[in-house]
C-alpha positions as CSV (number, residue, x, y, z in Angstrom):
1,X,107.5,119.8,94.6
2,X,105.2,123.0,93.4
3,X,106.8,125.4,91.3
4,X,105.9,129.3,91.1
5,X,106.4,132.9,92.5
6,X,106.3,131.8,95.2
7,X,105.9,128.1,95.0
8,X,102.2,127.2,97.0
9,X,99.5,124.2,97.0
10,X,96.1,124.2,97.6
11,X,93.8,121.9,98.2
12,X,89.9,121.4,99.0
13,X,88.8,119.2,102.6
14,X,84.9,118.4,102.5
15,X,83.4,119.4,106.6
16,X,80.2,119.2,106.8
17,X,79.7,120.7,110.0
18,X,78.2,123.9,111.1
19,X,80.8,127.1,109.8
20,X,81.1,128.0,113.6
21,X,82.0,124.4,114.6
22,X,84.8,124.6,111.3
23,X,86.6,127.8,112.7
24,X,86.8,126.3,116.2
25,X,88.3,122.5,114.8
26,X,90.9,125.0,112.7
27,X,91.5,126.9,115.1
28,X,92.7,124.0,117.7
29,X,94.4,122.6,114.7
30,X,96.9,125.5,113.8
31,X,97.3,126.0,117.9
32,X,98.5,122.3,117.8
33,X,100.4,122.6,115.1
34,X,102.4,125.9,116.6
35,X,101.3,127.7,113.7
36,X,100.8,131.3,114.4
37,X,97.5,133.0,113.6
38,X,97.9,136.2,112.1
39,X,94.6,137.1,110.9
40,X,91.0,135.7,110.9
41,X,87.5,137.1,109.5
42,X,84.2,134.9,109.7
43,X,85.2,133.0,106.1
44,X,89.3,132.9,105.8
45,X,91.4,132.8,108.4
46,X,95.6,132.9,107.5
47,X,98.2,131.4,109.8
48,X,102.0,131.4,109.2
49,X,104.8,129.0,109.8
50,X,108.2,129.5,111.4
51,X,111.5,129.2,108.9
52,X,112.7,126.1,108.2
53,X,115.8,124.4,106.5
54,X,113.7,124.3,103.6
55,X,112.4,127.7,103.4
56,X,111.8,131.2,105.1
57,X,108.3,129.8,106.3
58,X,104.9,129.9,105.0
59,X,101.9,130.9,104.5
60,X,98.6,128.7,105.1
61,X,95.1,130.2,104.3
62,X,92.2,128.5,105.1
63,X,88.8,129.6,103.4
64,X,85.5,128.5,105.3
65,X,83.0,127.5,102.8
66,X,79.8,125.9,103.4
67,X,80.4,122.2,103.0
68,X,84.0,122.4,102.4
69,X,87.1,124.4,103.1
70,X,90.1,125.3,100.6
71,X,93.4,125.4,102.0
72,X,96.4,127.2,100.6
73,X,100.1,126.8,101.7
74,X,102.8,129.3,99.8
75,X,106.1,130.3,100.5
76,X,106.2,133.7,102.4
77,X,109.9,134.6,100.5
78,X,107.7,135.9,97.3
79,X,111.1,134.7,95.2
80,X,111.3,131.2,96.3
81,X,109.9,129.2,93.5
82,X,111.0,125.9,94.8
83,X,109.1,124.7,97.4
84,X,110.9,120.7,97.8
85,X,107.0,119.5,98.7
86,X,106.9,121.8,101.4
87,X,103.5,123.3,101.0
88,X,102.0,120.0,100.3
89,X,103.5,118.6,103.4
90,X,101.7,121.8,105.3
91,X,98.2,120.8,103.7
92,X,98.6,117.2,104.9
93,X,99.9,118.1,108.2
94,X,97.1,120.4,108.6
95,X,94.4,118.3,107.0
96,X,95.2,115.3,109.1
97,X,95.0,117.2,112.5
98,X,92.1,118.6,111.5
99,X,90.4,114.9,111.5
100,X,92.1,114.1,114.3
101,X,90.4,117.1,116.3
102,X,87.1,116.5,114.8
103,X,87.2,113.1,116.0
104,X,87.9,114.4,119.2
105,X,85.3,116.5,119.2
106,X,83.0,113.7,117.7
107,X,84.0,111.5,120.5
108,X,82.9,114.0,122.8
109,X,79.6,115.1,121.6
110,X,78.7,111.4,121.5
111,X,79.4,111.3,125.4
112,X,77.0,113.9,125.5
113,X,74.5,112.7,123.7
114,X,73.8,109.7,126.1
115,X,74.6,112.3,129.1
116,X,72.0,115.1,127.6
117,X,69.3,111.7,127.2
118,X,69.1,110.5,130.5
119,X,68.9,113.9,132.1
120,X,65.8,114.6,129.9
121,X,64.4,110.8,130.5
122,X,64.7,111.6,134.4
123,X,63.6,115.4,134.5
124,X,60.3,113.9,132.4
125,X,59.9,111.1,134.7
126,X,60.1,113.1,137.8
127,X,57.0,115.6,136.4
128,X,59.5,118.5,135.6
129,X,59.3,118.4,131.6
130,X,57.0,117.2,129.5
131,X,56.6,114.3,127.5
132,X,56.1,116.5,124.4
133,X,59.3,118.5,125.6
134,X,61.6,115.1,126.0
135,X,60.7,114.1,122.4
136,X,61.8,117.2,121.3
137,X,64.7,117.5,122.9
138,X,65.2,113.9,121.8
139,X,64.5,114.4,118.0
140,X,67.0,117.6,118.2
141,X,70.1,115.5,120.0
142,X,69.2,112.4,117.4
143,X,69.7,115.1,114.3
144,X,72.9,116.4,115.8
145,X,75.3,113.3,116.2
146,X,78.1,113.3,114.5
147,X,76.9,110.6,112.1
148,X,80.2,110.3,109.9
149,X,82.3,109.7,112.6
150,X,79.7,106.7,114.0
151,X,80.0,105.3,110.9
152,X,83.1,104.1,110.8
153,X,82.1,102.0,114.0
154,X,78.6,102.1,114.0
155,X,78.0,98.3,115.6
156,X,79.9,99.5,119.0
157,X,77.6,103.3,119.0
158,X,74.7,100.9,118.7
159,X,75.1,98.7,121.4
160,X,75.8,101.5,123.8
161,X,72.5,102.7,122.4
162,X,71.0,99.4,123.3
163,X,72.1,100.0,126.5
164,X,70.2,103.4,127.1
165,X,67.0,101.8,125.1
166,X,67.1,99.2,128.1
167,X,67.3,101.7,130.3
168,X,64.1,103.1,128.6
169,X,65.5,106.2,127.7
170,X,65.3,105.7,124.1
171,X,62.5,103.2,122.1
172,X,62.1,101.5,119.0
173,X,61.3,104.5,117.0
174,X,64.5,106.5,117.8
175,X,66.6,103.6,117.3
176,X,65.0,103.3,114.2
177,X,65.6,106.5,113.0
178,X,69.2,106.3,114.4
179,X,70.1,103.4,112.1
180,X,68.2,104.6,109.0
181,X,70.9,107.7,109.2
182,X,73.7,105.7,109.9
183,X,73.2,102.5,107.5
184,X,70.7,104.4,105.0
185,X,67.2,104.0,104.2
C-alpha cells in the first residue's frame, strides 16, 4: 500500500528492443488492458484507468528509455493518499502483459525468420540474388532474432533450425553463430 499526495509506484522493466518496437508492445498492452491513452510523445506516453471501488482511477506513465522503461501508476484524485496496493497492482498488471505481447511478438518474428530464409535460399538458387546478397540478408535475420525469448527453450528453436540446415538453407557457420548467441561464447 503506497502512501503520498496522491499515493503512486513506480517501477523500472529492462526491454532491450529497438524504442520503436517498445512503443508498439506498450501500446498493444494498454489497448488490452482497456486502458485509455491520453497522451503520447516519442519517449513517455500516459494512459489512464477507469474508477474503481478502490479509487477515482489512475494514472500510468510509461517513460521509453533506451534499454529500459520506467513505469509510474498514481492516483488521479490528487488527495487520495491511500492507494490499498492499487498502483502496484497497475505496474504488475501492465508489466506482465507487456511480456506476454513481446512473446507474441517473439513468436512471430521467429516464424519469420525461417519464412524470410527459405525465400532468400530459393530466390539465390534460381539465379535472382546473389550469393553475396543471401549471406547478407542471412547475417542481418541471424542478428535480429529475438534471442531472449529463444533462450528460454533454445533446444526446440534449434531443432527447427536443424531442420532448415537439412534443407541447406542454413550451414555449419550460421548455426554456429546462432548457438554462440544463445548459449554464449
Amino acid at each position: 500500500m503506497s502512501f503520498g499526495f496522491p499515493a503512486y509506484y513506480i517501477a523500472k522493466y529492462q526491454q532491450k528492443v529497438d524504442r520503436d518496437i517498445k512503443q508498439i508492445i506498450i501500446i498493444e498492452s494498454l489497448d488490452e488492458l482497456y486502458w485509455k491513452i491520453s497522451s503520447k510523445t516519442h519517449n513517455k506516453i500516459i494512459a489512464k484507468s477507469d474508477i474503481n471501488f478502490w479509487s477515482w482511477g489512475e494514472v500510468i506513465q510509461i517513460d521509453i528509455r533506451e534499454s529500459y522503461i520506467t513505469l509510474t501508476s498514481k492516483c488521479s484524485f490528487p488527495l487520495q493518499c491511500f492507494d490499498w496496493g492499487k498502483n502496484k497492482e497497475n505496474i504488475s498488471k501492465l508489466v506482465k502483459k507487456i511480456k506476454e505481447v513481446e512473446n507474441r511478438h517473439a513468436e512471430g518474428s521467429l516464424d519469420n525468420f525461417a519464412k524470410v530464409l527459405k525465400k532468400n535460399h530459393m530466390l539465390y538458387k534460381s539465379g535472382i540474388i546473389s550469393e553475396k546478397e543471401n549471406n547478407v540478408q542471412k547475417k542481418s535475420s541471424i542478428s535480429q532474432l529475438p534471442y531472449n525469448v529463444i533462450k528460454k527453450n533454445p533446444y526446440d528453436f534449434l531443432n527447427s533450425l536443424t531442420s532448415i540446415k537439412n534443407e541447406g538453407v542454413l550451414n555449419s557457420d550460421d548455426l554456429d553463430i546462432i548457438k554462440s548467441n544463445i548459449f554464449g561464447s
